[in-house]
N, C-alpha and C positions, 0 to 999 in steps of 0.2 A: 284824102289819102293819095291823093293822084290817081297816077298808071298805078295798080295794086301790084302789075307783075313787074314792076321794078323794085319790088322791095320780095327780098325771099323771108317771107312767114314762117318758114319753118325755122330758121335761125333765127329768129328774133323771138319766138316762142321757145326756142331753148330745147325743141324736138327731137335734139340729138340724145336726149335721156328715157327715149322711149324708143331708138332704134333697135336696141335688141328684143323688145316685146313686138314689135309693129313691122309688117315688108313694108319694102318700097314703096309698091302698089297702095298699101293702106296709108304711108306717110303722104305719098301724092293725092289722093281722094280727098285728103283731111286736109290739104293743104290750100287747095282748089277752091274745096268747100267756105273754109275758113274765110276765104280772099274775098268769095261771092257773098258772107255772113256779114263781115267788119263794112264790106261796100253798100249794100241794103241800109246797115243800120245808119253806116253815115249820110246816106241821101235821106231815110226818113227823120233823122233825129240831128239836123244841121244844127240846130241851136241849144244842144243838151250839154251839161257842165255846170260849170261853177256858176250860182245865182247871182255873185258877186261880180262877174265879170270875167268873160277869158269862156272861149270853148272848147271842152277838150272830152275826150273819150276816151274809157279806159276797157282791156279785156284783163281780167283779174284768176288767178287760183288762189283762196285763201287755203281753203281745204282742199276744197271739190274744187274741179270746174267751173268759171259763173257762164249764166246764159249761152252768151256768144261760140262760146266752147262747147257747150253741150248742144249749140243747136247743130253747129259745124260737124261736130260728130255725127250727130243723128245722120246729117243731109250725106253725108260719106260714108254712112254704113258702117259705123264702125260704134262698139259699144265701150264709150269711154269708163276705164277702171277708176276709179277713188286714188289719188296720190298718185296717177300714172303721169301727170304735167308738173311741173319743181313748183313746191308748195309755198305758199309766203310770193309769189311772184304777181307782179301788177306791172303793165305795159298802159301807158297813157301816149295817148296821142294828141297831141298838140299841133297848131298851126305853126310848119316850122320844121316840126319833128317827134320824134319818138324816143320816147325816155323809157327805160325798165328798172327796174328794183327786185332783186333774185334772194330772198331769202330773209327771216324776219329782221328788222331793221334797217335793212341792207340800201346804202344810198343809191338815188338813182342817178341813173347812167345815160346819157344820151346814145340812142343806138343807131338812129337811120333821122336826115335832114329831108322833111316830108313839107308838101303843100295838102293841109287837109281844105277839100273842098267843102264851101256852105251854099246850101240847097242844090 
């Protein structure tokens, strides 16, 4: 992922749909948090992805929150609601860059030109 604070998480997470339930203060905590969650996972989990070839990490809402979002919350104090992140949403990170997909079928998008680091 690189420098993490050259990429703004909250825009790429789509957080502007949770700025009337969320301050400042709690969209910065969450965002922090987030940035120190996706960095952890990618040093311990260099090599996780497709078994076929190609590494790549994904932070997902099908419904809920997956892990990474829920741990992020926790670590920020903040108690994440059910449907409070745009649902159908999956962010993969790729060596390269960051693709999204916002909504059920919704093609993905390349969002940010990223060097994810391995080990």
């Amino acid at each position: 992922m690189g420098n993490a604070s050259e990429m703004d998480l909250t825009i790429m997470l789509n957080l502007d749909t949770v700025r009337g339930s969320r301050t400042p203060a709690e969209q910065e905590r969450f965002r922090v948090a987030l940035e120190a969650v996706i960095g952890e996972h990618l040093r311990e989990c260099a090599t996780c992805g497709n078994p076929g070839g190609g590494v790549y990490h994904k932070v997902r809402v099908d419904y809920d929150p997956d892990e990474l979002l829920c741990a992020a919350a926790e670590r920020a104090g903040i108690d994440m609601r059910s449907r409070e992140l745009p649902v159908k949403t999956y962010m993969i990170f790729r060596d390269g860059e960051v693709i999204v997909s916002e909504g059920y079928g919704a093609p993905y998008e390349a969002l940010w030109p990223v060097r994810v680091p391995h080990g």
